[in-house]
C-alpha angles and dihedrals in degrees: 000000000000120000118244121238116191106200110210112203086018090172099060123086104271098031083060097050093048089054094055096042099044083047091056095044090062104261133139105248125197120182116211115228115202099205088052113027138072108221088220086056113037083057102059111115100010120124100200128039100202102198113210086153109142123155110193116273095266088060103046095093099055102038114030103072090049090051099045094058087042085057094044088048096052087047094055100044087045098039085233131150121247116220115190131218100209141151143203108281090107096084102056137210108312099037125153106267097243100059106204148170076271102045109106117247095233109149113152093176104106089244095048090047091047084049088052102046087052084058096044086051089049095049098056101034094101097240132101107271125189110201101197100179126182149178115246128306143264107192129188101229120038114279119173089257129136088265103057100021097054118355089057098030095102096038095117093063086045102251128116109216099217117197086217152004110330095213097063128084125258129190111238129189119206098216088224097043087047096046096047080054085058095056106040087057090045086055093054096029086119084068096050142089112273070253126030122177111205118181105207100218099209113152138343111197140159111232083244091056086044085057094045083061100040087054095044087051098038092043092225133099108263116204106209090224109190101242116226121239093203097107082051095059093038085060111038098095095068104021109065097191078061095062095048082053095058092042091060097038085106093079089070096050089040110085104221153158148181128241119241103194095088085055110044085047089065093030107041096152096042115125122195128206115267099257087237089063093045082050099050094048090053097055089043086057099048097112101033135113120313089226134019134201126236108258134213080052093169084053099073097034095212137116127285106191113175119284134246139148116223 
């Protein structure tokens, strides 16, 4: 009988790709819509919440906390595992360069404190948790992330607009490759701690690495140019995404990584996508579609209800 995953923010970019990959791995999938659905019972019967909740940055402080114990609830009454998108926040500016299972949560930044305090909240509610945290992502559609929005804004005049030094590294997270890590936990969650905290290792890659692919896949020479964050600051005052920008700018100037080891122990046999190939897709995918449907529908057999995040 095939297992139940509820996707939560089924419409963001990893609760998409979770959908996707969890449907074509054979589970039942079920996408929460918020207009429609009741958490408590939409998650009747699921074995897996998969969390891709994530109100923009403005909104955290007053919503996180509230969603999270909404998610923890509806696992308790259901039995269900709860795997969590998360990133790495978490760690805060002056963090060792390797970010690793080991590395102290010690943000002191508010939305690395509210990231830390979700977490806190996951690890003693009682139920199994699945911290799956990432870098930033490379999608394969365009999504309104760092990448497409402003790294690859300017790809058509053959310049890459880079957040930070070029020359220093970056963790990055391919959304299929992410998501296939997803799956493949949730299918051995019965072997895991009640949390487990799982850095996905993905890419690490200086901005001017990350040039070197976009030009391979794009055929054309791409020029890593330093963005300025004037306008942010300019704006800042009346824009507050603006503001939650400017507070996490240090992760382009940080050089970091994450560690692959904790990973590769639970998923030996795991293999991710060349980062040429996860390059070329997204550019590929610059103009597509804004959101995109699990496929093989008739496969899984569940249900696929509209998405929304809260």
């Amino acid at each position: 009988m095939a297992s139940t995953a509820l996707i939560l923010g089924g419409s963001g970019r990893f609760g998409r790709a979770a959908a996707e990959a969890f449907w074509n791995a054979g589970w039942k999938v079920r996408i929460f819509d918020r207009k429609e659905d009741r958490l408590p019972e939409a998650a009747t019967g699921a074995d897996l919440i998969v969390n891709g909740w994530n109100p923009p940055y403005d909104r955290w402080s007053a919503e996180l906390p509230g969603l999270t114990e909404r998610v923890v609830e509806a696992a308790r009454g259901s039995g269900a595992t709860i795997l969590q998108a998360q990133n790495i926040y978490v760690y805060g500016k002056g963090s060792p360069e390797v970010l690793s299972v080991r590395t102290a949560h010690a943000a002191t930044n508010p939305l690395g404190r509210l990231r830390i305090d979700m977490e806190e909240t996951l690890r003693s509610s009682g139920v199994q948790v699945i911290v799956l945290r990432a870098g930033d992502f490379i999608d394969t559609t365009g999504s309104g992330n760092w990448l497409d929005r402003i790294i690859l804004a300017k790809l058509s005049k053959s310049r890459l607009v880079y957040p930070g030094d070029p020359e220093i590294p970056h963790a990055w997270a391919y959304l299929p490759d992410l998501a296939r890590g997803a799956v493949d936990l949730a299918a051995k969650r019965e072997e895991l701690d009640q949390f487990e905290d799982v850095p996905f290792p993905g890419y690490t890659l200086t901005g001017r690495a990350l040039a070197c692919l976009v030009a391979q896949a794009s055929g054309q020479e791409v020029r890593p140019n330093r963005m300025s964050w004037l306008l942010l600051r300019l704006a800042s005052p009346v824009w507050p995404m603006a503001r939650g920008l400017l507070e996490m700018r240090y992760l382009w100037d940080m050089p970091h990584s994450i560690d692959p080891a904790h990973f590769d122990a639970l998923l030996p046999d795991f293999a991710g996508t060349p980062p040429a190939e996860a390059l070329a897709t997204a550019v590929r995918g610059l103009n597509g579609p804004q959101v995109a449907r699990p496929n093989d529908a008739s496969r899984a057999g569940g249900m696929v209800s509209s998405a929304t995040s809260p």
